[in-house]
N, C-alpha and C positions, 0 to 999 in steps of 0.2 A: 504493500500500500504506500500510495503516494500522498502528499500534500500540496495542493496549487492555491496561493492567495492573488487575488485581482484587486488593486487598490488603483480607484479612478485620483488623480492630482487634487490636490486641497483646494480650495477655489483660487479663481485668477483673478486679476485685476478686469478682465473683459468679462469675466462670470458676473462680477460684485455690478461691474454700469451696461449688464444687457445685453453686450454686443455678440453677433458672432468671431469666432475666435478660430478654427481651421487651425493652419498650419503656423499663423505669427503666433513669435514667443513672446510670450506676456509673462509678468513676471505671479508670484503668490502676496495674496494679499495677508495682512498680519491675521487673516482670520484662517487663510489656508497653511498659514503655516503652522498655526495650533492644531489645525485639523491635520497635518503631517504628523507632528509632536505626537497626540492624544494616537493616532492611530498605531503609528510606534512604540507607542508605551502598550496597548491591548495585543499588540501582536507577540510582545515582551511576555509580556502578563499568557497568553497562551502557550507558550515553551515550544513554538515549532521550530525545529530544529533546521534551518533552511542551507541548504547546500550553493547557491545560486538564485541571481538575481535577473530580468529583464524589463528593460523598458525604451520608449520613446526618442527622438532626436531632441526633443523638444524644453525645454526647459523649466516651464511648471512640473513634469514632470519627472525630472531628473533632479531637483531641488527635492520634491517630495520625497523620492526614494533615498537620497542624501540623511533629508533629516529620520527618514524612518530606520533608517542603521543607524545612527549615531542612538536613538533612542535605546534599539534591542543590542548595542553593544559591536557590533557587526559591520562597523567601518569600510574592512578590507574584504569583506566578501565580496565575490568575482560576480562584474556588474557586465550586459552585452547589449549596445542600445541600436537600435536598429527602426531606420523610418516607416518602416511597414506596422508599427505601433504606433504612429502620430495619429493624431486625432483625425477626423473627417476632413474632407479640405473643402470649405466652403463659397473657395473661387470668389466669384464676383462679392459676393455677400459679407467678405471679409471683413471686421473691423467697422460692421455699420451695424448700428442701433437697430433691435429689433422688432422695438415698437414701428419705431420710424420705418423700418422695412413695410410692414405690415402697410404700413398707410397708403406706401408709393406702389406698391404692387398687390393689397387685398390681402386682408385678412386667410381670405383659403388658400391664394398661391402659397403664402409662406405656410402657411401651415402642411401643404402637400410638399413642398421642399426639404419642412425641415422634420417630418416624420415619416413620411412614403416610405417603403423600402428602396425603392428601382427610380424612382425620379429626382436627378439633381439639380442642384443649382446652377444659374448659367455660368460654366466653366469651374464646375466642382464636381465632388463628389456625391453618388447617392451612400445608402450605408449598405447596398449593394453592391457597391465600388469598393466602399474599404473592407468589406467582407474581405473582395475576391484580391487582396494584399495580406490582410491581416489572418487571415487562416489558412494559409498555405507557409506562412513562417511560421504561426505556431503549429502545425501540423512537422514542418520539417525539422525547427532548432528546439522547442520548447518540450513537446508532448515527448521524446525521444529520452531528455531527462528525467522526467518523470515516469516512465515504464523503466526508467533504469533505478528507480528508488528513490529519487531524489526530490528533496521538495522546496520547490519554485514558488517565489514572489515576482509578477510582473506588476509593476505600475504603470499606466497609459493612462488613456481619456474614454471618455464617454462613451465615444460612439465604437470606438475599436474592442473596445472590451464587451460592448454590446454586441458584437459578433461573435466572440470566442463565447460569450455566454450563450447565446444561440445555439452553437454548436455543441456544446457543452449539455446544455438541457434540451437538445432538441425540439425549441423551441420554432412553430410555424411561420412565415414571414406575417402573418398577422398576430400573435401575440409576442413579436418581438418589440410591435409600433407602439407596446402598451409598459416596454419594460426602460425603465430608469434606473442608471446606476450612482446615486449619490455620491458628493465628493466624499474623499478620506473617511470612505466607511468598508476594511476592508471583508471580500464575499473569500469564504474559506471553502474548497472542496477537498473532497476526501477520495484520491481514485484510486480502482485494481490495477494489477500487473497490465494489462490490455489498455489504458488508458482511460475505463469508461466511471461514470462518477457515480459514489456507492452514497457520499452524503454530502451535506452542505451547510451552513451557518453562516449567519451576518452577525458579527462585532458589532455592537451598537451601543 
């Protein structure tokens, strides 16, 4: 038996004023950083024994995962950051408010953009797109550790994690549109030799 924790980034600076956020590195706000801290301290407080680390190119991200070792003690364990764990890429939409979005293009576009499965934003990603990156590296680099014994913390973002959780709980493309992964709350799975997940819990 294996151990996989999925910790989405403590909130950012474009979490805290609305905006969408994609691929720009925005930094944590002093609220994501406590939610880095506190979530470090619970993953402490549960005694996983973690072998290996993976996450993101991105920088809320790679902050979070920083302060969540320094919390469990675990400074120098072997960290592998790769952009096929960057958050969704939000193309055109970047970095614009998303009230304001709402207003210039209706209430239902954005909301068909930024929850569809299969339809993106002009010159971004859907979360069909970041699926078809983000599970095929954990499929290749991550799941291989973990059928090898080993138990993995990746931190990423939202939408990327929303996929491996997909895959994970085999969840349908329509109960994936209904699933939210809170900032710095980390989802702990428990899996067999075969990679498949026997249980689950949320730190809270």
């Amino acid at each position: 038996m294996s151990i996989l924790v999925l910790l989405r980034h403590g909130q950012s600076q474009w979490n805290l004023e609305n905006k969408f956020t994609g691929w720009v590195d925005v930094p944590l706000t002093e609220k994501g950083i406590e939610e880095a801290h506190r979530a470090g301290a619970m993953l402490k407080v549960s005694g996983i024994p973690f072998s290996r680390c993976f996450t993101s190119e991105l920088e809320r991200a790679q902050e979070t995962l920083r302060i969540g070792l320094e919390e469990l003690g675990l400074p120098d364990l072997p960290v592998t950051r790769d952009q096929a764990l960057n958050e969704r890429h939000y193309g055109d939409l970047q970095g614009l408010d998303k009230s304001e979005t709402a207003k210039k293009y209706g209430d239902d576009q954005v909301h068909i953009w930024r929850r569809s499965y299969d339809v993106p934003p002009p010159n971004g990603e859907s979360l069909k797109d970041t699926a078809a990156r983000t599970l095929p590296y954990f499929s290749q680099t991550v799941l291989p550790c973990l059928e090898a014994g080993e138990n993995v913390l990746v931190v990423a973002h939202g939408n990327s994690l929303r996929s491996i959780v997909m895959e994970l709980e085999k969840l349908t493309r329509e109960q994936v549109l209904d699933l939210n992964i809170a900032t710095g709350v980390p989802l702990v799975y428990e899996l067999n030799d075969s990679g498949q997940v026997t249980g689950k819990k949320i730190l809270q």
